[in-house]
C-alpha positions in Angstrom: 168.7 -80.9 -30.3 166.3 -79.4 -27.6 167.5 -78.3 -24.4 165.9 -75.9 -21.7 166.8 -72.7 -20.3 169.5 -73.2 -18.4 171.3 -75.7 -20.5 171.2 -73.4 -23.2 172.7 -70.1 -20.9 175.3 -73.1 -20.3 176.0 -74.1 -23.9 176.1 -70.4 -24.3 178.9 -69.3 -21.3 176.0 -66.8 -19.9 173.0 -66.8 -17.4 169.4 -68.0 -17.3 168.3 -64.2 -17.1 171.0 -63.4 -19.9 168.9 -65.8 -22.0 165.3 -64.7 -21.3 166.6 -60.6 -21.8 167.8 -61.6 -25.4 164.7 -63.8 -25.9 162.4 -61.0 -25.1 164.7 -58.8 -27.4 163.8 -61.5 -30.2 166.7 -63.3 -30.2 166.1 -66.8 -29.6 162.8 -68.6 -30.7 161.0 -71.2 -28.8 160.0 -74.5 -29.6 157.3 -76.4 -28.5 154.7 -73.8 -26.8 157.8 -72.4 -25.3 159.3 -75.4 -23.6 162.8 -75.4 -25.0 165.6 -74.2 -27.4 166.7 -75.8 -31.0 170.1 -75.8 -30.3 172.0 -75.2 -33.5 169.8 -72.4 -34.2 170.4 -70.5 -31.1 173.9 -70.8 -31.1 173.7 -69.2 -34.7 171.8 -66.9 -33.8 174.2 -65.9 -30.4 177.4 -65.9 -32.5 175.7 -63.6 -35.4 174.4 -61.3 -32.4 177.8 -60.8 -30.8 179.7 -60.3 -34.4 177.3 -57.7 -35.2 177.4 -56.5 -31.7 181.3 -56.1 -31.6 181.3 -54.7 -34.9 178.6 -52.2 -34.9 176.6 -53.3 -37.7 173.0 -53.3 -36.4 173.8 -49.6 -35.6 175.4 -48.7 -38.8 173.6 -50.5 -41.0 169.9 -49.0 -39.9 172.0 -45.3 -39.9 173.1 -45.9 -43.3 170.0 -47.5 -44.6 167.8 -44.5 -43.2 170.4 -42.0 -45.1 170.1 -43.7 -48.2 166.2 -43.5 -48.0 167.0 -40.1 -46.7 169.0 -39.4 -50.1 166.6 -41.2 -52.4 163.5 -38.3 -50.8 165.6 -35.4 -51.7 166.3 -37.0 -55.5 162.8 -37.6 -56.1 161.8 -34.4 -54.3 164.6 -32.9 -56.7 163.1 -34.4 -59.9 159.6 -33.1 -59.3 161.0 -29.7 -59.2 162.6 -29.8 -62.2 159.6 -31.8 -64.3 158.0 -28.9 -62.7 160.3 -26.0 -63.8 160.4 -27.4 -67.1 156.5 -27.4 -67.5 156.4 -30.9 -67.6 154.5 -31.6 -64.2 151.6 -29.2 -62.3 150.5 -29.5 -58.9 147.1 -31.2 -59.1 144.7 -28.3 -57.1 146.3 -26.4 -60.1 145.0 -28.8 -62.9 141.7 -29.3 -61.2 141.0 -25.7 -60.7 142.6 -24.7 -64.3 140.0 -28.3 -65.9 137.0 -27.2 -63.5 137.5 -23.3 -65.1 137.4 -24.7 -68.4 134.6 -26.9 -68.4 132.6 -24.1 -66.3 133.3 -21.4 -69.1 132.3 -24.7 -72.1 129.0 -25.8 -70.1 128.0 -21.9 -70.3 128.9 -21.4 -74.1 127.0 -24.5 -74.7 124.1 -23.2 -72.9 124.3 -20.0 -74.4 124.1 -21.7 -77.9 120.1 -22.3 -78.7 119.4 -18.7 -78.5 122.5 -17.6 -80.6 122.0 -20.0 -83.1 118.1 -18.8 -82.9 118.7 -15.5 -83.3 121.2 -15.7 -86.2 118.9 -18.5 -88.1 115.5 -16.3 -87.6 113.6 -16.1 -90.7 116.2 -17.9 -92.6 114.4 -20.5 -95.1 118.0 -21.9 -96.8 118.8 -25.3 -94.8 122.0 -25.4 -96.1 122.7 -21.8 -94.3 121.2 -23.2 -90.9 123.6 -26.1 -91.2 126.7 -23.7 -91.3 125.3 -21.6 -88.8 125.2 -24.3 -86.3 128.1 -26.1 -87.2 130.2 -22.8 -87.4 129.1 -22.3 -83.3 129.6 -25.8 -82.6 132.9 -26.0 -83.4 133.2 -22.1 -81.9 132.1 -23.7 -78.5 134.3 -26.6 -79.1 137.4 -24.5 -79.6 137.5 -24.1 -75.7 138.1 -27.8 -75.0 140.7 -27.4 -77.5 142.9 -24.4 -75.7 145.0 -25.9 -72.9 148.1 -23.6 -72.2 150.2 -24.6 -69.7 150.9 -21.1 -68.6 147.5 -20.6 -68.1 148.1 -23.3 -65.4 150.8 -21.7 -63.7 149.3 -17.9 -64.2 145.9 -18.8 -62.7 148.0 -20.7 -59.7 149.9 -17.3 -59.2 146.8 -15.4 -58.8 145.6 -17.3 -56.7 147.9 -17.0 -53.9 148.4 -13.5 -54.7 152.1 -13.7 -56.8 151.3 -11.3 -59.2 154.4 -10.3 -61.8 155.4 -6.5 -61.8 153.9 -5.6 -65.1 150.5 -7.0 -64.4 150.7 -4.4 -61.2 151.7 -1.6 -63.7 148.6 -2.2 -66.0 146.5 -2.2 -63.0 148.2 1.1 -62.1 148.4 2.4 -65.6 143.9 1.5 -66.0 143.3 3.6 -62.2 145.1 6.4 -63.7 142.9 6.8 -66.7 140.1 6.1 -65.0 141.2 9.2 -62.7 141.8 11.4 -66.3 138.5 10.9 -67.5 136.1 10.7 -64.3 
């Protein structure tokens, strides 16, 4: 059943203005480009609004629900740090910078190969010897692809930003000092 504004703040037991405040709070939904009420709806709608209201729910339920998605962060934030204490996850600026290191130090070797593998087949007449002379560097150069150390990961990362352990600051102590003794 349709009714209007005022016969629905009547069904109701509250005012006209009562009505358009909870309709502009989203409450009731109009019918007919906004000429009147479905009936049963609204009164569903009121009762539900005034259980929860009385109870507290809408409240409680948003402050709960925003602690539970609170909680579930701090798990997942939790898990990360242990994948990453147990080597099983690295921050990617780490990988990238550990991948773009490697591939720099490959592209050279690889470029550094033509005159090596000149210089070790000069003069030489045997094929078979040329064959395992560049096949013997190939796999040399390939060898760097092959080397991925997660520590590496983490020790280039500490570097970076400076972290150094205390014994890599004792050899750099230790290599001044004999660079003192014999200059």
């Amino acid at each position: 059943m349709v009714v209007n504004q005022k016969e629905l703040a009547q069904c109701l037991g509250i005012s006209s203005r009562r009505v358009r405040a909870l309709r502009q709070e989203g409450l009731f939904q109009t019918i007919e480009k906004g000429r009147g009420y479905q009936l049963e709806i609204c009164v569903q709608e009121y009762i539900e609004y005034k259980t929860n209201a009385e109870l507290g729910r809408s409240a409680s339920i948003s402050k709960e629900k925003v602690q539970a998605e609170h909680e579930e962060v701090k798990k997942q934030i939790s898990l990360l740090k242990l994948r990453k204490l147990r080597r099983e996850l690295h921050e990617a600026a780490d990988v990238e910078y550990y991948l773009s290191d490697m591939l720099v130090r490959f592209k050279n070797r690889l470029l550094a190969l033509p005159s090596k593998i000149a210089l070790e087949t000069a003069g030489e007449t045997d094929i078979n010897r040329i064959i395992q002379v560049i096949q013997r560097n190939l796999l040399d150069t390939l060898e760097e692809l092959s080397g991925y150390e997660p520590d590496e990961i983490d020790r280039d990362n500490r570097y970076d930003k400076g972290e150094d352990s205390e014994e890599d600051g004792n050899e750099e102590e230790d290599e001044d000092e004999e660079d003192d003794e014999s200059g």
